[in-house]
C-alpha positions in Angstrom: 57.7 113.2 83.4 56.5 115.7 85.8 58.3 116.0 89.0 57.4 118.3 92.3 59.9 120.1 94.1 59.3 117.7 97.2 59.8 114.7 94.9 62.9 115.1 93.3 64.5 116.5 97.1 63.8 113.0 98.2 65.1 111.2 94.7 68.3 112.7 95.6 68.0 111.9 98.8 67.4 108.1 97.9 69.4 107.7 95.6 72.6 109.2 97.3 71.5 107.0 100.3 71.9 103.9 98.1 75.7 103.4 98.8 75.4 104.0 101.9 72.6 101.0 102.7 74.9 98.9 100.6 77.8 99.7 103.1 75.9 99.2 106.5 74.8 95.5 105.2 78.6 95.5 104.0 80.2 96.6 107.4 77.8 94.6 109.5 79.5 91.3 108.3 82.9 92.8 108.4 82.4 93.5 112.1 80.8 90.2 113.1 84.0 88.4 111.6 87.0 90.7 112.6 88.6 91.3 115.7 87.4 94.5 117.7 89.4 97.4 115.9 91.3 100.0 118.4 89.2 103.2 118.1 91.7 105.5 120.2 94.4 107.3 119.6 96.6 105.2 121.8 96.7 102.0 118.7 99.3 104.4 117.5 98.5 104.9 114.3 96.7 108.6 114.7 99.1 110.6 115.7 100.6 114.0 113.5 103.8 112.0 112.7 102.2 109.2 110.7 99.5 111.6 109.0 101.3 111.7 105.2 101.6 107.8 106.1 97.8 107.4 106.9 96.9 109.7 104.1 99.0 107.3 101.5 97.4 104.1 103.0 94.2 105.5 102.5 94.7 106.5 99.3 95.6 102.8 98.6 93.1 101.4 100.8 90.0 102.7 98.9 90.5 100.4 96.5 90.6 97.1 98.8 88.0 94.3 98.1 86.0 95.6 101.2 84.9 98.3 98.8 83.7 96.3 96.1 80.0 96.4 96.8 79.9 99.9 98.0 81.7 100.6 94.2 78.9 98.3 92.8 75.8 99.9 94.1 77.8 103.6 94.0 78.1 102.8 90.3 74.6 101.5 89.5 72.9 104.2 91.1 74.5 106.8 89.6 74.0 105.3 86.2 70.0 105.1 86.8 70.0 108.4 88.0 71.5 109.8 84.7 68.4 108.2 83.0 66.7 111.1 85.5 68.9 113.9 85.0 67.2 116.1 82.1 63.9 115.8 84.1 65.1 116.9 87.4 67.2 119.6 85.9 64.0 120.6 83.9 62.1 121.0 87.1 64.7 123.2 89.1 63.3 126.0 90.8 66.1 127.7 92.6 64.4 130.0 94.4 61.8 127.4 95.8 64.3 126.0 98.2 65.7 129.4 100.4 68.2 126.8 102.1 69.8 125.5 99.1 72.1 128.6 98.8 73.2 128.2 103.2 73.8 125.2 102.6 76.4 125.9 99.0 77.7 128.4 101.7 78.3 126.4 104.5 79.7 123.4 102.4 82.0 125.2 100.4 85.8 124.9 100.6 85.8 127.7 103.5 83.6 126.9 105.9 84.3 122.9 105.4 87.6 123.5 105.6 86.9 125.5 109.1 85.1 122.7 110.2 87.2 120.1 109.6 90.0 121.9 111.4 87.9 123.1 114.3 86.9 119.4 114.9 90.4 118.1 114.5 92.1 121.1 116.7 88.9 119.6 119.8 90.1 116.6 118.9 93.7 116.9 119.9 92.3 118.7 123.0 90.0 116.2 124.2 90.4 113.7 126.5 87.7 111.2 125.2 89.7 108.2 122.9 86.7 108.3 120.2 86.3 111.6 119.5 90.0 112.4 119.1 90.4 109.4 116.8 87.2 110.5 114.7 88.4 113.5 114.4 91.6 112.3 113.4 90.0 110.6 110.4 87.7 113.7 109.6 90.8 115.0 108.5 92.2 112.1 106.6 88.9 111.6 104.6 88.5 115.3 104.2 92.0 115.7 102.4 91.7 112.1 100.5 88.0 113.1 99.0 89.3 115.9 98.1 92.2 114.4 96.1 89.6 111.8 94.6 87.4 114.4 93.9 89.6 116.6 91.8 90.8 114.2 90.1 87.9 112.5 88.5 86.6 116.3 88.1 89.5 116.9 86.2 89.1 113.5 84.2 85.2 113.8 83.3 85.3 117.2 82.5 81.3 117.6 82.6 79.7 120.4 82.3 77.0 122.2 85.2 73.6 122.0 84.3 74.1 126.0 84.8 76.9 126.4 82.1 79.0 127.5 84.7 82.4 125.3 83.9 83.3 121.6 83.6 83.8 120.5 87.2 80.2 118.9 87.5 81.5 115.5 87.8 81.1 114.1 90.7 79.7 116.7 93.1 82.5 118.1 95.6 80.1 119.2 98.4 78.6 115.9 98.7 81.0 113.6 98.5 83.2 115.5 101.4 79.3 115.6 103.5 79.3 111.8 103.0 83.0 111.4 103.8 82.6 112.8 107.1 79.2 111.5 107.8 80.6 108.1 106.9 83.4 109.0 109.5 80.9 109.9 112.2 78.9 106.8 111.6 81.5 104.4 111.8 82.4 106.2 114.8 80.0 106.7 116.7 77.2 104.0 115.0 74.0 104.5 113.5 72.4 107.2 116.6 75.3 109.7 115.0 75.5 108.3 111.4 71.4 108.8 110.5 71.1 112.6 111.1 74.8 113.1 109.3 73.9 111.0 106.7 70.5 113.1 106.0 72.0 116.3 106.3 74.6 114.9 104.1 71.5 113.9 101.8 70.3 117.3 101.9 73.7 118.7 100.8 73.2 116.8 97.2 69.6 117.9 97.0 70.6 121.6 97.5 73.2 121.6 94.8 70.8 120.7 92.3 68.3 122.8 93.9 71.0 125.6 92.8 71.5 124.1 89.3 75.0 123.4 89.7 75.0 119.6 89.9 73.3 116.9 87.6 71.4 114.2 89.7 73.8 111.2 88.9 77.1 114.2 90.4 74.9 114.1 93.5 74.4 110.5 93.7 78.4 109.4 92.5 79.3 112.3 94.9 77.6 110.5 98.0 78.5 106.8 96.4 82.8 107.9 96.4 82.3 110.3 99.9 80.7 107.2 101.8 83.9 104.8 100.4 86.5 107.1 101.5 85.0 107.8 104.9 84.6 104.2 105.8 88.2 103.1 104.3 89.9 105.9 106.3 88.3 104.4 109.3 89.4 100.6 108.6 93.2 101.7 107.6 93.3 104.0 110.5 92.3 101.5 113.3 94.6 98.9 112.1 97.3 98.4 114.7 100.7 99.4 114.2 102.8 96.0 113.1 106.7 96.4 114.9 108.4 98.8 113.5 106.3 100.0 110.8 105.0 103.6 110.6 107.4 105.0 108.6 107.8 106.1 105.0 110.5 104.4 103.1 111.5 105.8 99.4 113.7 103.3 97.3 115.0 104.7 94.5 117.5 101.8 91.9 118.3 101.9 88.6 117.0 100.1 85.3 119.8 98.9 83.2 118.5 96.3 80.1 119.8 95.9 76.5 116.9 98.0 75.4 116.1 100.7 77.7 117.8 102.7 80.7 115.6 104.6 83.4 114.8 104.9 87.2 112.5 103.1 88.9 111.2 104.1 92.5 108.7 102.9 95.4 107.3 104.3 98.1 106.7 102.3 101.0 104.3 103.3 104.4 
């Protein structure tokens, strides 16, 4: 099967969009049947204090029931687009797309990480409640994604398209773009979260356009980015319960006929 250039831009497109459809339907009926969710900084839960706590509940939270249908469709999608990978990768043609290689630049660990920690460093500065608090969870989602990220990586082990090494699995670049576009949209609503989520889009496309991503990285990239932005969101506007916000480390012994250890929790 013959694809153009154009085509397989908007396949990767689509296809890492598909999550994200599945979460706005998702979200929607979350929001018409909760209570309004504090987006400021004054709920008490986004402040520098409670950050290792927020990064641990959203850790834990991505794997809440609210997720399930994001997973779902995450999970389908990128299975279908394996079917598609050989073909697209058979039609690369890296020097069609000049912005594929700006946009492995400005997506890299550098100038992402600069970004994140410009927008967090305005958001402490500013005055508005919703932009400090999203920028708040830019960095949250950023640093979880990133944990995600590796790990899986590290788990798969697949190899680039390119040869280049075995960290093709999922794809880095988009799922942080999708993190933070997630983050933005939930946010700010769908005025902000269209043009983030297209750019974020465009990431994927250009890291197959540069032969270093299969189509279903791109697509499972987009699927676990999207699930982590949105989580960070919901664990971060929860209210702060009485006396809560703190990290608690138990540490007791096991004593049986059979068997002698340690056993420890961690509680925030």
């Amino acid at each position: 099967m013959q694809l153009t250039q154009t085509m397989r831009v908007l396949l990767a497109v689509a296809l890492a969009l598909a999550p994200v459809l599945a979460t706005a339907e998702t979200s929607a009926v979350l929001v018409a049947q909760a209570e309004p969710v504090p987006r400021g900084a004054q709920d008490g839960r986004r402040s520098m204090r409670r950050l290792p706590a927020n990064l641990g509940r959203s850790t834990v939270g991505v794997w809440n029931a609210d997720n399930l249908v994001p997973f779902l469709v995450g999970g389908v999608a990128a299975g279908s687009a394996s079917f598609l990978d050989d073909d697209v990768r058979n039609g690369v043609d890296e020097n069609q797309l000049g912005w594929g290689s700006t946009f492995e630049t400005g997506g890299g660990p550098i100038y992402s990480t600069i970004f994140v920690a410009g927008m967090f460093t305005a958001g402490r500065l500013a005055h508005g409640s919703r932009f400090r608090a999203m920028t708040y969870d830019m960095l949250d989602a950023a640093i979880v994604n990133f944990a995600y990220t590796e790990v899986i990586k590290l788990t798969a082990q697949r190899e680039r398209p390119n040869g280049q090494d075995n960290r093709s699995f999922p794809s880095g670049h988009t799922s942080n773009a999708f993190a933070l576009a997630s983050v933005a949209q939930e946010h700010y609503g769908w005025k902000v979260g269209v043009p983030s989520y297209l750019l974020a889009g465009l990431m994927g496309a250009s890291r197959i356009n540069q032969n270093k991503h299969w189509l279903s990285d791109v697509v499972a990239g987009a699927a676990l980015g999207t699930i982590v932005g949105r989580t960070v969101v919901r664990v971060n506007g929860r209210a702060l319960e009485p006396g809560s916000g703190h990290v608690t480390l138990s540490v007791s012994p096991i004593i049986t006929r059979h068997a002698r250890g340690v056993q420890m929790s961690v509680v925030f």
